[in-house]
C-alpha positions as CSV (number, residue, x, y, z in Angstrom):
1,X,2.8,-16.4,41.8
2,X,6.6,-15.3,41.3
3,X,6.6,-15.6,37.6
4,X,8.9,-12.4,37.3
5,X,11.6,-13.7,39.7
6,X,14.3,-14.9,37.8
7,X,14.3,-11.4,35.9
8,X,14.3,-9.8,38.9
9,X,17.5,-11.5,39.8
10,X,19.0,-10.5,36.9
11,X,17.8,-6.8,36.9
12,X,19.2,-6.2,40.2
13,X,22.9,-6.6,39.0
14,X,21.9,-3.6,37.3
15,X,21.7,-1.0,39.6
16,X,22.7,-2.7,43.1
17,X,25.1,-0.6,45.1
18,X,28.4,-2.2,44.9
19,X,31.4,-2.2,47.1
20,X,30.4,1.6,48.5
21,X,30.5,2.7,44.4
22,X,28.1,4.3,42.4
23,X,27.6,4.4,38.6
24,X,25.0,5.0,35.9
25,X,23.6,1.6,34.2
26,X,23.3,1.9,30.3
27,X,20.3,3.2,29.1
28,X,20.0,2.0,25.8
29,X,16.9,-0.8,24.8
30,X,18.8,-1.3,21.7
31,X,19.5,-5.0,20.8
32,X,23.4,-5.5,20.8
33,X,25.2,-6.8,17.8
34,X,26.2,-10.3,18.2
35,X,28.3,-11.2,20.6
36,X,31.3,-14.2,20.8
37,X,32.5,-15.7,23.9
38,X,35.4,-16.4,22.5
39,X,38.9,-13.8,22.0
40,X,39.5,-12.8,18.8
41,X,43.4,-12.9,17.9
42,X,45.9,-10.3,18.2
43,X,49.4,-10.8,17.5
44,X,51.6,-10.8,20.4
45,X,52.7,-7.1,19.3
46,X,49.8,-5.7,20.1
47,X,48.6,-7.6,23.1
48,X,48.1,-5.4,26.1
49,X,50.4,-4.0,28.4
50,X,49.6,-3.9,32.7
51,X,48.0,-0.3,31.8
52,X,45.4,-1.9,29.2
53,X,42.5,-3.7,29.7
54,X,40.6,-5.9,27.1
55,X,37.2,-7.2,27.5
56,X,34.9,-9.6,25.6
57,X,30.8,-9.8,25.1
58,X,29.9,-13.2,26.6
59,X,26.5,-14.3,25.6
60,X,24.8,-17.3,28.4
61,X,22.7,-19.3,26.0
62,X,19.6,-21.0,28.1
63,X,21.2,-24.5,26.6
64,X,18.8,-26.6,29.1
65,X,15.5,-25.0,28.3
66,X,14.0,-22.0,25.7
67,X,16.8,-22.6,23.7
68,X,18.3,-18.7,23.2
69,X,20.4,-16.1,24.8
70,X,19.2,-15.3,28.0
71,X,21.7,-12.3,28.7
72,X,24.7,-10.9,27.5
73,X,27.6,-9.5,29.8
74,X,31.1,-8.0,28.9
75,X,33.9,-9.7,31.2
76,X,37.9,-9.3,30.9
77,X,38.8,-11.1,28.1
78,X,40.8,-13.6,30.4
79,X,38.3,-14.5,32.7
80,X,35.7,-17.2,32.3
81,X,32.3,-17.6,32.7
82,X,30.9,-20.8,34.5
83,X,27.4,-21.9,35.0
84,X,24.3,-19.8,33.6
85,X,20.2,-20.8,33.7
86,X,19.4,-24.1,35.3
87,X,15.9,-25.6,35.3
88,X,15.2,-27.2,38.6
89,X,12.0,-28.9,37.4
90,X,10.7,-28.8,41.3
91,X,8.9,-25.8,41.2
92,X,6.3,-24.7,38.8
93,X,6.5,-21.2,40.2
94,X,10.1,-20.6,39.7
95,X,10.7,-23.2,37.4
96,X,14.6,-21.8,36.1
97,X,17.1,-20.0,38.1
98,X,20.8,-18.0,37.3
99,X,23.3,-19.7,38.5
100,X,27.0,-18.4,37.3
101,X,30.0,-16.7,38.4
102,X,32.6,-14.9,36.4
103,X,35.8,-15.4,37.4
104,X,39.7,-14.6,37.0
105,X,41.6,-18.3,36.0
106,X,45.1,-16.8,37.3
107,X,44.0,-15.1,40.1
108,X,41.4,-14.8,42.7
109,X,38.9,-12.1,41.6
110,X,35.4,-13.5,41.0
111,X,32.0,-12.2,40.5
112,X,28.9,-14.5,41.1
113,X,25.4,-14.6,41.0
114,X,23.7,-17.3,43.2
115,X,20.5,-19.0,42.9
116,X,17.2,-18.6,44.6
117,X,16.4,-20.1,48.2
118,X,12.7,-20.5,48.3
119,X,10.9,-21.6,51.4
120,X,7.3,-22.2,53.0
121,X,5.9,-22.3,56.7
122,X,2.6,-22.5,57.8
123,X,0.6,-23.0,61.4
124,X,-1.3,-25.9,59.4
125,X,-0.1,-28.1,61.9
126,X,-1.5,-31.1,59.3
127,X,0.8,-30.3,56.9
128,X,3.3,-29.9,59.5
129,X,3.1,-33.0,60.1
130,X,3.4,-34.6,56.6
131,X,6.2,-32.1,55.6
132,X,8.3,-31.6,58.6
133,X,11.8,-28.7,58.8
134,X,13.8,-29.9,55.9
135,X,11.4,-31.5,53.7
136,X,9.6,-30.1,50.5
137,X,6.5,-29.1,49.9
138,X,5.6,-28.0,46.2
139,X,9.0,-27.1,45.4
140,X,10.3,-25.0,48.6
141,X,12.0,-26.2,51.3
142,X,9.6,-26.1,54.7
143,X,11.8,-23.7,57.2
144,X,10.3,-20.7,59.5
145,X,11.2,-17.0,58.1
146,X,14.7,-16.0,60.1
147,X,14.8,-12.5,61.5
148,X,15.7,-10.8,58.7
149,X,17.9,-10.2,55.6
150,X,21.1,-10.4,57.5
151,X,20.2,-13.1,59.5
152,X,19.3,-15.1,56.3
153,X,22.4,-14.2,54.4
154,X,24.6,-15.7,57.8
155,X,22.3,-19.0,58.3
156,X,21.5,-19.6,54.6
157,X,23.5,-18.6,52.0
158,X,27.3,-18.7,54.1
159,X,26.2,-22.8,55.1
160,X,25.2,-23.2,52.2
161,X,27.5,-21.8,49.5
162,X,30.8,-21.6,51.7
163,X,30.7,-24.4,53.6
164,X,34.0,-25.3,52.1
165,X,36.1,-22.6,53.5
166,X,38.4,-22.5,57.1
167,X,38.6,-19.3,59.7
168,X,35.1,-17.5,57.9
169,X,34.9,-14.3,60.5
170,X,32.0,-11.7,58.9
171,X,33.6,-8.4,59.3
172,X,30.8,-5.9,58.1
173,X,27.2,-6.3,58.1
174,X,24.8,-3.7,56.7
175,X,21.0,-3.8,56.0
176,X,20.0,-1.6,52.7
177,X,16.2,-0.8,53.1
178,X,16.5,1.4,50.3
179,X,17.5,-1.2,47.7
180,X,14.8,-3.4,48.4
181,X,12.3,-0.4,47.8
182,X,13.7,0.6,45.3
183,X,13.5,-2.7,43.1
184,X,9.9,-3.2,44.3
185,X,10.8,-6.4,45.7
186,X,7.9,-7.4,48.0
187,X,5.6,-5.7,45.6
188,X,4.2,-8.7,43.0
189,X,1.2,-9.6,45.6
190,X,0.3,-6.2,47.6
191,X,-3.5,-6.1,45.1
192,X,-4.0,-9.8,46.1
193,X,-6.9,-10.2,48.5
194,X,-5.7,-11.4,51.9
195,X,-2.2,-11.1,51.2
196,X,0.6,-8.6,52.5
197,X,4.2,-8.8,51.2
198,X,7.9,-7.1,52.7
199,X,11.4,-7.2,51.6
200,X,14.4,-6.4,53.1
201,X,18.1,-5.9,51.6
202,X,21.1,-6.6,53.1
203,X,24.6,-7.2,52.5
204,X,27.6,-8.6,54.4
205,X,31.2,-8.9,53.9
206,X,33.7,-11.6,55.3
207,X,36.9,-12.4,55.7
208,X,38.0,-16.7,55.1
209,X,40.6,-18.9,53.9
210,X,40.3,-21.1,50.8
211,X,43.3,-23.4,49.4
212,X,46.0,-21.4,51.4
213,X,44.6,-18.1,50.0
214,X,43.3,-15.4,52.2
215,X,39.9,-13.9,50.5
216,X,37.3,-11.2,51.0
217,X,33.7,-11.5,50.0
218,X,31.0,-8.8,49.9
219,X,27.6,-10.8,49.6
220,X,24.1,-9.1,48.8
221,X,20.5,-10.7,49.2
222,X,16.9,-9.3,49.5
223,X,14.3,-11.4,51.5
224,X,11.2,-11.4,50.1
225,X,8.0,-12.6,52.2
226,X,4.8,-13.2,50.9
227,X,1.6,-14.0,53.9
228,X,-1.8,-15.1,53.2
229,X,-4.8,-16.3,55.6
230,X,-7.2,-18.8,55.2
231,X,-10.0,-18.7,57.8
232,X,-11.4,-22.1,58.6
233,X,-14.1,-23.1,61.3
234,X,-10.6,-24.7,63.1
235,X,-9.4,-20.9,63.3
236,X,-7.2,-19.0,61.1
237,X,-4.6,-20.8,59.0
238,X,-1.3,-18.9,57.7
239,X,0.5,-19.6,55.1
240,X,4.7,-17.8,54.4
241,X,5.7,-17.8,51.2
242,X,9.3,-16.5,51.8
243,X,12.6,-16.7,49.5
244,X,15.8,-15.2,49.6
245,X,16.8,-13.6,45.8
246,X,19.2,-11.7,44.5
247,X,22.2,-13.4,46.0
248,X,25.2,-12.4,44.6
249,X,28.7,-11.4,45.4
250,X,32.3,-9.6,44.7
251,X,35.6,-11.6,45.8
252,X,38.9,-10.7,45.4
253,X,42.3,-11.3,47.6
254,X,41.9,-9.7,51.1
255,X,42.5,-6.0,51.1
256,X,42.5,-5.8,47.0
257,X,38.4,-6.1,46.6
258,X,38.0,-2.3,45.8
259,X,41.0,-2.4,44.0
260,X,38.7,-4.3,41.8
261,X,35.6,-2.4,42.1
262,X,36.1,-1.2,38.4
263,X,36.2,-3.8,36.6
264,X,33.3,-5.6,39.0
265,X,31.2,-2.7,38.1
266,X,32.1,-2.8,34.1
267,X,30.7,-6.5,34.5
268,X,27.4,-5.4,36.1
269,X,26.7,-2.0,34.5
270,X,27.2,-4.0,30.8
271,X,24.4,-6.9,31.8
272,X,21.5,-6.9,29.0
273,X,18.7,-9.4,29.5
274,X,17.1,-10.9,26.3
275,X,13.4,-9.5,25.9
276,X,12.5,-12.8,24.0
277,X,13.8,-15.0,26.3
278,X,12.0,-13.1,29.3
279,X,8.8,-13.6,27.0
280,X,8.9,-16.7,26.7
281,X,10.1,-17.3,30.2
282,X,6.8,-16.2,31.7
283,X,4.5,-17.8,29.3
284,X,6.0,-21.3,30.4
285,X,5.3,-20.1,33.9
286,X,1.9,-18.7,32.7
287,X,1.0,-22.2,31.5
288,X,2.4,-24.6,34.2
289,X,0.2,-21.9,36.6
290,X,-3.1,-22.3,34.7
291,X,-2.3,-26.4,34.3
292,X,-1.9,-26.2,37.8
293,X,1.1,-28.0,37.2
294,X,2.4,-28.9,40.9
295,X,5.7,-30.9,39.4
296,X,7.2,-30.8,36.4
297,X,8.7,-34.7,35.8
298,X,11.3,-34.3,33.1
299,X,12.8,-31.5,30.5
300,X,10.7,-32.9,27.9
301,X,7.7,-31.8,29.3
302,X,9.4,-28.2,29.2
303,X,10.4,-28.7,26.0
304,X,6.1,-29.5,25.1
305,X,5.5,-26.3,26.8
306,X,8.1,-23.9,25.3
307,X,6.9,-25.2,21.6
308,X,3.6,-23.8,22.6
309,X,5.1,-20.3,23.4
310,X,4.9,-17.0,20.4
311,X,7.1,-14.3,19.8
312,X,4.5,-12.1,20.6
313,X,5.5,-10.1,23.6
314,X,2.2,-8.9,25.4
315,X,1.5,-5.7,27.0
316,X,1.9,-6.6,30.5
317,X,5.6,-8.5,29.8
318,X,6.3,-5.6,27.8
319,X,5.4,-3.2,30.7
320,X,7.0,-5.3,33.7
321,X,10.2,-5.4,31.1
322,X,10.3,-1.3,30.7
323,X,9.2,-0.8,34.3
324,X,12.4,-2.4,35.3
325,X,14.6,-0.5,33.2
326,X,13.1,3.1,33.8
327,X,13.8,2.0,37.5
328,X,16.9,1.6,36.8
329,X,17.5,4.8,34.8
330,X,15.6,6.8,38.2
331,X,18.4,5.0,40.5
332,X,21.0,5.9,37.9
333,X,20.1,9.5,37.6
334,X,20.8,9.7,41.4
335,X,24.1,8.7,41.5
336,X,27.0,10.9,42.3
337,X,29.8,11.5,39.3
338,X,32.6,12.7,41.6
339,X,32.5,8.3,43.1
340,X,31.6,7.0,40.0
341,X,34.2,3.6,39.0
342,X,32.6,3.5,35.3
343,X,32.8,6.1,32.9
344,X,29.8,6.3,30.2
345,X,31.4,5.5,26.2
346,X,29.2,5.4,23.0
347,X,29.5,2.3,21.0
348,X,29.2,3.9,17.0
349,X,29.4,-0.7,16.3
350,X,26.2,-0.8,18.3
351,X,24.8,2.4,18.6
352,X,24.1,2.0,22.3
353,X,25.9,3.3,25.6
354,X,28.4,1.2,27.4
355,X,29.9,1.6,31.0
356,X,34.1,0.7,31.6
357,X,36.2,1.1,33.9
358,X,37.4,5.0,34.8
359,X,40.7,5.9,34.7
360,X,41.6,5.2,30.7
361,X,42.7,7.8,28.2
362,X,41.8,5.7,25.6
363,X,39.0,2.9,24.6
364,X,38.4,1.1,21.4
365,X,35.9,-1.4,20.1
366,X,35.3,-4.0,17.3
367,X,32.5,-6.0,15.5
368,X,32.8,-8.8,18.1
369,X,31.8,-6.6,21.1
370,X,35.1,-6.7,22.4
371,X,36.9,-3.3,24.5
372,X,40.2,-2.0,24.9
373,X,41.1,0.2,27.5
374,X,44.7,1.5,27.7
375,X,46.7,4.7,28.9
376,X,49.8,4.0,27.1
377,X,50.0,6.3,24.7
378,X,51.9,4.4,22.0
379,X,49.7,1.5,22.2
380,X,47.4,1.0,19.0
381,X,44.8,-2.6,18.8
382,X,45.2,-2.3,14.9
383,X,48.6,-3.3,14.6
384,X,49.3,-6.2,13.2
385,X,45.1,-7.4,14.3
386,X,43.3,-8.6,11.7
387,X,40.4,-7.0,13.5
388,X,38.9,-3.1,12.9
389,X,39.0,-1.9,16.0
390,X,37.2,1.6,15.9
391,X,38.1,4.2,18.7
392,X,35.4,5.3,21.0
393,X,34.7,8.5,22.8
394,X,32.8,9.3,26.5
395,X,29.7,10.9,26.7
């Protein structure tokens, strides 16, 4: 039934609204060159100065599962990348989720992507009874829908993701009806007979303390619900489907976090989902929902199933894949230039479009997918690199 969702959580970071910025996500479908995790060496002659920045193509490899990339992302070529695509094995709807964050080792700034909370209710007071608040019931945890978006961001994701933190205080709350339109989200059911789907957007941002450090933390989430009837000669029996998706967030030392926004936005405007990987991705689901698969008992039996997968990407994944992105070239046109934290660059390496931070005279580029930014005039990558680093030019 939500066979698209873990793309959907990673479409979003495409073409959220972040930290009160705008910018416009790339727009090439163009398969990057590869990529490397890993910094390439430059001599300490030519290693950046405070006014350059260097970032790196990081490539999350689904290591537990399908076996390939599943995205590739450009980060600061100091920061590290920690977590990526876990399969849960619970639930044969959603049978993977993201799960990573992106984070500065000598300082505090840290972008993260959380994973799905999925959840069921029903007035079947039977299964009430065998399944109780807490429990789980084919994968999702049995809870009643909260009020809303914001509500579900304070009671679920802050208890559960930032339970480790003293004096939390939520400064700003804000619900985005726009965003969760404008995604779809809500949308996969509305042809189903009997069913009706919503989905609301929100976002928050708090104020807590964390090993002596004061931070701030903007937070976004949609909540998705999903209602279906059954009559029966006992009377009417609903069923909820509801989950809470695109969780993710910006963090950064209180009062720097838009000092940040630019390179926060370089990260999410860069993102580039493997086509394959979503291919095969909803063919497992595909299967394990025709099998009727209600739990999946080890990796192995993932592993049967992604053997049986092709590289033949059908019409319909094909068409939910380029829906996505001309949704997010419509949202992009829309944006306003003059509040823009990304300017657009051509990559000549690639031959695709990439977003960086505003504010740089000059940017340069090499076969590794690795940027430099810098406004010091006298500062050149090449010297004494053993890399080609190739100037680039905005759009």
């Amino acid at each position: 039934m939500m066979k698209r969702r873990l793309l959907f959580v990673i479409i979003l970071l495409l073409f959220s609204s972040n930290l009160t910025f705008c910018g416009k996500a790339e727009k090439s479908q163009s398969t990057p060159t590869a990529g490397t995790g890993n910094a390439s060496k430059v001599n300490a002659t030519s290693v950046p100065k405070s006014d350059t920045i260097r970032f790196k193509t990081f490539s999350c490899i689904d290591k537990e599962g399908i076996g390939m990339e599943t995205f590739r992302i450009l980060m600061p070529s100091d920061w590290q990348f920690e977590g990526g695509v876990k399969w849960l094995l619970k639930n044969p709807a959603m049978p993977a989720v993201v799960d990573f964050r992106i984070h500065n080792p000598k300082g505090k700034e840290e972008f993260q992507v959380f994973p799905n909370q999925t959840f069921f209710w029903t007035n079947n007071q039977m299964v009430l009874a065998n399944f109780p608040v807490g429990s789980q019931y084919l994968g999702n945890e049995i809870c009643p829908p909260l009020a809303g978006p914001i509500e579900s961001l304070k009671k679920i994701v802050l208890p559960r993701f930032r339970r480790d933190v003293t004096d939390l205080k939520v400064t700003k709350e804000e619900l985005l009806p726009d965003l969760a339109k404008q995604l779809g989200a809500g949308g996969g059911m509305q042809n189903q007979p009997g069913m009706t789907s919503s989905a609301d957007a929100a976002k928050i941002r708090i104020q807590y303390k964390q090993n002596d450090s004061s931070l701030e933390e903007e937070i976004y989430s949609v909540v998705e619900t999903y209602t279906f009837s059954v009559p029966t000669m006992a009377g009417t029996i609903t069923n909820i489907y509801w989950l809470v998706d695109y969780i993710f967030s910006f963090k950064a030392e209180k009062g720097k976090l838009e000092d940040n926004a630019k390179t926060f936005l370089a990260i999410v405007y860069s993102f580039k989902p493997n086509q394959q990987w979503f291919n095969k991705y909803n063919q497992v689901v595909n299967y394990l929902a025709q099998q009727q698969i209600q739990q999946i008992q080890n990796i192995g039996q993932i592993s049967r199933i992604i053997s049986q997968t092709n590289n033949e990407i059908s019409d319909m994944i094909m068409k939910s894949y380029n829906q996505r992105q001309a949704v997010n070239d419509r949202i992009a046109s829309n944006f306003s230039q003059a509040i823009r934290g990304v300017d657009e660059y051509y990559n000549p390496i690639e031959q695709k479009a990439v977003e960086l931070p505003t504010g740089y005279r000059n940017a340069w580029t090499n076969s590794q997918g690795e940027y430099i930014l810098s406004d010091d005039p006298n500062f050149n990558p090449n010297i004494n690199s053993n890399l080609n680093w190739q100037r680039i030019d905005k759009k």
